[in-house]
MILOPA-68133 format. One line per field, with one value per residue (C-alpha): x, y, z; residue in three letters; residue number from 0. Coordinates in steps of 0.05 Angstrom, whole numbers, plus 5000, padded with zeros to 4 digits. Last residue first. Layout:
X = c(X ...)
Y = c(Y ...)
Z = c(Z ...)
type = c(ALA ...)
seq = c(NUM ...)
***
This chain:
X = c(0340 0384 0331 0299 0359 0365 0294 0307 0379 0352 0288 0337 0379 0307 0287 0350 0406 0441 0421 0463 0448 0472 0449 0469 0475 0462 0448 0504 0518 0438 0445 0505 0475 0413 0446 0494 0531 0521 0596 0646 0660 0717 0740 0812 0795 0773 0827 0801 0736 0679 0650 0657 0605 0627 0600 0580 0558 0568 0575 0543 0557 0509 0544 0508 0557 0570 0487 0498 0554 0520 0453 0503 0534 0480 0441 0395 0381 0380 0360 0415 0408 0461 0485 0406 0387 0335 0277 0249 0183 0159 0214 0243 0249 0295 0280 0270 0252 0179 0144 0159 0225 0200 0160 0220 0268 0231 0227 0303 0308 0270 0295 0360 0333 0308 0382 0414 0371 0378 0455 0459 0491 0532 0556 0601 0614 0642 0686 0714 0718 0761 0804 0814 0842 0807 0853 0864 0931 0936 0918 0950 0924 0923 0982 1018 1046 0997 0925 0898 0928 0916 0953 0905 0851 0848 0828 0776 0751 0765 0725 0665 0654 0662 0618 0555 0512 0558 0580 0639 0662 0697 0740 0780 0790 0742 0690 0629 0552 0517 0583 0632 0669 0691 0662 0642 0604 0603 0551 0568 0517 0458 0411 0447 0487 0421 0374 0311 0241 0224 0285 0321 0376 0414 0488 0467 0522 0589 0536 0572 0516 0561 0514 0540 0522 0486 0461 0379 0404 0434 0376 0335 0379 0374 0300 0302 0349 0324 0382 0381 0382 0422 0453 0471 0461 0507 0505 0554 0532 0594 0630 0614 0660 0606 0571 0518 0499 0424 0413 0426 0385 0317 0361 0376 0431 0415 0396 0330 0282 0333 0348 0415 0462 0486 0573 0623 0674 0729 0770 0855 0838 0861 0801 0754 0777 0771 0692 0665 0723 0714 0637 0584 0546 0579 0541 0560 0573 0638 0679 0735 0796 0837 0808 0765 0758 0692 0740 0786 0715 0687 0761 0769 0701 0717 0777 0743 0707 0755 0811 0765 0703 0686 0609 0582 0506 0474 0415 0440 0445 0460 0520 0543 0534 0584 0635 0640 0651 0709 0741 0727 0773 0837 0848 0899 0914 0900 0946 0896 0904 0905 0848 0808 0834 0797 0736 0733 0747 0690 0634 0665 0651 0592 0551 0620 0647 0570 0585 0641 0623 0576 0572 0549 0567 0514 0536 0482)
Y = c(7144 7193 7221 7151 7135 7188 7180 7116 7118 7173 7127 7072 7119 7148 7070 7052 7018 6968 6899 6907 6913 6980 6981 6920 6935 6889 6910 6886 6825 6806 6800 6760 6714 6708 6699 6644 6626 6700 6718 6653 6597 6563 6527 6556 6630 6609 6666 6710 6724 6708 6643 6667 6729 6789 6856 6804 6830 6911 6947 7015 7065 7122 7190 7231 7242 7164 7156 7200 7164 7089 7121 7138 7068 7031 7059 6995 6972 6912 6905 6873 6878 6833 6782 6777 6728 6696 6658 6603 6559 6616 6642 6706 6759 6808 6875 6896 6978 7002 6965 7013 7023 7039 6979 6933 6975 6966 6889 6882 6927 6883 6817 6843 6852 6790 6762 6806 6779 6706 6719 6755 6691 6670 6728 6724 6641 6676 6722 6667 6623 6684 6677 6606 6601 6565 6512 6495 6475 6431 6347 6295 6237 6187 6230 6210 6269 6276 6230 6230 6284 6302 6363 6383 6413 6346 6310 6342 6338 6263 6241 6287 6253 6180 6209 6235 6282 6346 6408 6454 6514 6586 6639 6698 6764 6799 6742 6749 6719 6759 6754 6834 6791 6736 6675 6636 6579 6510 6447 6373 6323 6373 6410 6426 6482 6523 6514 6470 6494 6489 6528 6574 6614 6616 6617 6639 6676 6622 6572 6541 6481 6417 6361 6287 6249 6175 6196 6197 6221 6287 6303 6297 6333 6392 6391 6396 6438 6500 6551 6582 6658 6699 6739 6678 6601 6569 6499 6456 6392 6332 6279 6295 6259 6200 6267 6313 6379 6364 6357 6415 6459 6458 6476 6534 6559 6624 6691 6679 6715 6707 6632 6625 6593 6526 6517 6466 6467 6432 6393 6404 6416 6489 6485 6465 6518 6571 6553 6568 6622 6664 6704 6683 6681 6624 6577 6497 6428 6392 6353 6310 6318 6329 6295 6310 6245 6270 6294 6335 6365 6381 6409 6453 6487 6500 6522 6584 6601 6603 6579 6514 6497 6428 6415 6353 6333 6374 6414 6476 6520 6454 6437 6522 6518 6444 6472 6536 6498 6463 6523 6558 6502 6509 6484 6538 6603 6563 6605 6609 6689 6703 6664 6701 6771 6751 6731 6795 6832 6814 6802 6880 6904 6871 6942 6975 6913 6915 6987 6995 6931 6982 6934 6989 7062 7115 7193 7237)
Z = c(2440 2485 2523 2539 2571 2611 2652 2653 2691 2740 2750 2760 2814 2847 2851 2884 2863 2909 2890 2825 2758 2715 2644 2597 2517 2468 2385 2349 2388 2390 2307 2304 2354 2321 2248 2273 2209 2174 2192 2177 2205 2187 2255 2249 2252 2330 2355 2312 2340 2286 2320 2385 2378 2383 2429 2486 2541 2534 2586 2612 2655 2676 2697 2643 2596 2601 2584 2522 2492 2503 2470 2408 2409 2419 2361 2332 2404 2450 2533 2579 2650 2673 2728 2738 2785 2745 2761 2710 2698 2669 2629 2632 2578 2581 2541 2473 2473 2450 2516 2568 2604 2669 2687 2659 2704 2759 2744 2743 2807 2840 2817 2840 2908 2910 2886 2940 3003 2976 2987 3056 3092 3020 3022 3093 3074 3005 3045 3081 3025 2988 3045 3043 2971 2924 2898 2823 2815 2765 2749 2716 2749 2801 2838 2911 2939 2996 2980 2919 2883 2815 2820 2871 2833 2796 2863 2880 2803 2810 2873 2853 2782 2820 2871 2817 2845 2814 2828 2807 2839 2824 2855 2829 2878 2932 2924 2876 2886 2829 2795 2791 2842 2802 2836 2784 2774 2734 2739 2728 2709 2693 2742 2806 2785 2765 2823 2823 2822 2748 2734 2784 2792 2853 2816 2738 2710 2712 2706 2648 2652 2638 2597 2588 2524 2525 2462 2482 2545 2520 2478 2546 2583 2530 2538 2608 2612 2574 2599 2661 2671 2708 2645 2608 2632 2587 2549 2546 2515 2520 2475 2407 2352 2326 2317 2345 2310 2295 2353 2376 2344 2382 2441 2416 2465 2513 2481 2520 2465 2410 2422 2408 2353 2355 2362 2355 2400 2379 2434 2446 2515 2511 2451 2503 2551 2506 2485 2563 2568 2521 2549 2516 2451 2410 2448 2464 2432 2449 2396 2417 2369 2432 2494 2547 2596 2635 2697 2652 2621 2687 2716 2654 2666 2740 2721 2677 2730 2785 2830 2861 2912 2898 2915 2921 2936 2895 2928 2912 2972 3017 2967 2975 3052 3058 3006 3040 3112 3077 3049 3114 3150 3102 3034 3034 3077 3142 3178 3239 3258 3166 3170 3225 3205 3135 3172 3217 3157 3120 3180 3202 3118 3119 3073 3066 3010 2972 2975 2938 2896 2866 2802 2751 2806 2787 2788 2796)
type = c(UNK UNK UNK UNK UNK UNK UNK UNK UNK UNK UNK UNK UNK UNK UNK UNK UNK UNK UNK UNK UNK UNK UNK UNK UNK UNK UNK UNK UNK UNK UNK UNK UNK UNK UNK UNK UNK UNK UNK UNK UNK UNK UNK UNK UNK UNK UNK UNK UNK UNK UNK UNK UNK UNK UNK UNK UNK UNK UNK UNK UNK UNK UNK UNK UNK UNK UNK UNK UNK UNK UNK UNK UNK UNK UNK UNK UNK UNK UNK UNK UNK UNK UNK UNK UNK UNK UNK UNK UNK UNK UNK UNK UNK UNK UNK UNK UNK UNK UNK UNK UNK UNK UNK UNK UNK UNK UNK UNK UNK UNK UNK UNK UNK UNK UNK UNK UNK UNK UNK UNK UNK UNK UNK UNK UNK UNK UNK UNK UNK UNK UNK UNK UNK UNK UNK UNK UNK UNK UNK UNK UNK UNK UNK UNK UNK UNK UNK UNK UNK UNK UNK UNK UNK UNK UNK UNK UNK UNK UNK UNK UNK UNK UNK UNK UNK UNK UNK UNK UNK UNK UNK UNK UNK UNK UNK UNK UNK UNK UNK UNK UNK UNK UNK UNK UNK UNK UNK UNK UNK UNK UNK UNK UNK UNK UNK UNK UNK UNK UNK UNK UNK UNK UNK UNK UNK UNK UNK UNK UNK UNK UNK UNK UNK UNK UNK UNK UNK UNK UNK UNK UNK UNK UNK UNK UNK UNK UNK UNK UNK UNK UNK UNK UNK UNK UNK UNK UNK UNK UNK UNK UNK UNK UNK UNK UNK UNK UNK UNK UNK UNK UNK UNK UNK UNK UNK UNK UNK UNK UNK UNK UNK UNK UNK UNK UNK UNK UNK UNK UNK UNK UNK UNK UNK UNK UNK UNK UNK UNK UNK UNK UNK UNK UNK UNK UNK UNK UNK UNK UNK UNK UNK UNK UNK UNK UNK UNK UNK UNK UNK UNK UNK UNK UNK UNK UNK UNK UNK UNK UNK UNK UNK UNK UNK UNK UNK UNK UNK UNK UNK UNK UNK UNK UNK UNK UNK UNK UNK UNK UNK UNK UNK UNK UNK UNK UNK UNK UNK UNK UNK UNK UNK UNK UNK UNK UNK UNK UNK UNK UNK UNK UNK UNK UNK UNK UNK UNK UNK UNK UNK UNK UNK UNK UNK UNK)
seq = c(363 362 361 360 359 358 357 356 355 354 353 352 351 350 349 348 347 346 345 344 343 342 341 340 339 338 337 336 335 334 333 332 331 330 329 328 327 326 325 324 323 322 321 320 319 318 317 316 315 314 313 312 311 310 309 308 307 306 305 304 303 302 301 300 299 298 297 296 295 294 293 292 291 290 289 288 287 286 285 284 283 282 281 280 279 278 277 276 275 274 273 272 271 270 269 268 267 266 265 264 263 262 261 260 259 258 257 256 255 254 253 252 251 250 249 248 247 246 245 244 243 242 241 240 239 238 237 236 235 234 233 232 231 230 229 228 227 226 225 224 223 222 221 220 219 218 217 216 215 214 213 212 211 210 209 208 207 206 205 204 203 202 201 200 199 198 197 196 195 194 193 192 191 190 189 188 187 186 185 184 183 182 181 180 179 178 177 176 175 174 173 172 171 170 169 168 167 166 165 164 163 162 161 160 159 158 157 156 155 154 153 152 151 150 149 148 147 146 145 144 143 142 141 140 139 138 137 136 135 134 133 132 131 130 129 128 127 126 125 124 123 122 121 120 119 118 117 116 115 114 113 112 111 110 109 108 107 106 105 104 103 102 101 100 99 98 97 96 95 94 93 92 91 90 89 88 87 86 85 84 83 82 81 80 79 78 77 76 75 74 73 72 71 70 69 68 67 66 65 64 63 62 61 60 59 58 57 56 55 54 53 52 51 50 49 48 47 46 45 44 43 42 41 40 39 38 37 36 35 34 33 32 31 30 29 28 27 26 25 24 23 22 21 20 19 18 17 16 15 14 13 12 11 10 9 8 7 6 5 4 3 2 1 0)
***
């Protein structure tokens, strides 16, 4: 048995008339950019959410740089975040000329500490970034609160977590500006790069629509100093397609999640979800001591696996210049050795997770 990790294969065959019918339709109208299915993307992904602005833009990673551009970023600001995710969410505040300065994770949630954050805040902090990982929402509530008592604004990188819930409300719509991704190996991916950035604050809403135009406010006249940050309308239209079938995939990623749980038995560490919290499982990431032997095994077996993350941000090279130094962030030193994410996506069946299991446990 050969099992596909994303199966975008067959996420692409399962609308693939809806997908090329909307692509046909953009390419008949010549609407190629800022078109009408960007607009009708915004309006489905703000009634989604419950925020009342959405700005679709390029990607991820520019949805981050268009929160912090629009919350005044500057160099020698300090912004507080993880050091176990993915680059981007501490890249972009260095390209800003900002320090990140990071808290170590929960080891349960392997999201930020909020306990620790506090105790982190300067005259020089400007911002809390904290990021949803694997489909799960960070503690907001008690972040929000530490981010009140400083009159601090908090971006959730939500890059993982689109549809998510905590305590009833969904990720992107919980903090003063949120940040997905469309990258199409997301739980809610496009058919190239694509990102948004929500918020409930106009002013906030004004300027990040207008940043992703070159700082545009109305043609060829510029507030600000801006870039070129456009979602393209093609990847709305295939987005508006998703978007339809959306609530379908997360519950069926929730059920493969919790077969895999029920198979896995309780002598391996697995996700843990909050209560108050649903996830929509970008990953299926459980920890061991010999990752690297069990990964070998599973690829002679036909079973991928990835590994999310392998080093924390605090010891890549590129962030030499902070000074930190291994043994700063024990837990997320300690979940980087030992992470490994098994196939996730609404696809699999039960014979394919039994399949995965079934190997798995073999190569332990």
């Amino acid at each position: 048995m050969i099992i596909d990790f994303a199966n975008l294969k067959l996420a692409y065959k399962d609308h693939k008339e809806e997908f090329e019918a909307a692509m046909l339709e953009v390419g008949a109208s010549a609407g190629y950019i800022m078109g009408p299915k960007v607009k009708a993307l915004e309006e489905k992904l703000k009634k989604f959410t419950g925020a009342k602005y959405a700005i679709s833009c390029s990607s991820g990673t520019d949805a981050l740089l268009l929160a912090m551009r629009a919350l005044n970023i500057k160099p020698g600001d300090e912004i507080i975040t993880t050091p176990f995710t993915f680059i981007a969410t501490a890249e972009t505040i260095a390209f800003l000329g900002a320090t990140p300065v990071f808290v170590d994770i929960d080891e349960s949630s392997y999201n930020i500490d909020a306990n620790k954050i506090e105790e982190k805040i300067t005259d020089k902090t400007k911002a809390i970034m904290p990021v949803s990982l694997y489909g799960q929402v960070a503690d907001m509530d008690a972040i929000n609160a530490i981010a009140k008592k400083y009159n601090l604004p908090v971006i959730e990188d939500a890059a993982q977590s689109f549809g998510a819930t905590y305590n009833s409300k969904k990720s992107c719509n919980l903090s003063t500006i949120g940040c997905t991704s469309f990258f199409p190996a997301k739980p809610l991916g496009c058919f190239g790069d694509g990102g948004a950035v929500f918020t409930n604050d106009l002013g906030l809403a004004n300027k990040m629509s207008s940043l992703r135009l070159h700082g545009q406010t109305k043609r060829y006249y510029h507030q600000y100093i801006g870039m070129g940050g456009r979602l393209d309308s093609i990847q709305a239209a295939i987005l508006n397609v998703k978007l339809k079938y959306y609530n379908k995939d997360i519950l069926e990623r929730q059920r493969v999640a919790k077969t895999y749980t029920n198979l896995l038995g309780d002598d391996i560490i697995k996700p843990t979800i909050s209560s108050n919290k649903t996830s929509v499982w970008a990953q299926y990431s459980i920890r061991l001591k010999n990752r690297e032997e069990v990964q070998e095994k599973l690829t002679e077996k036909g079973i991928p696996t990835a590994i999310h993350y392998p080093l924390p941000l605090h010891l890549q090279q590129c962030f030499d210049y902070l000074g930190y130094k291994k043994g700063d962030f024990p837990f997320s030193e300690r979940v980087a050795n030992e992470i490994i994410s098994l196939p996730m996506n609404p696809y699999l069946t039960t014979k394919e997770i039994e399949y995965i299991v079934e190997n798995f446990k073999d190569s332990l």
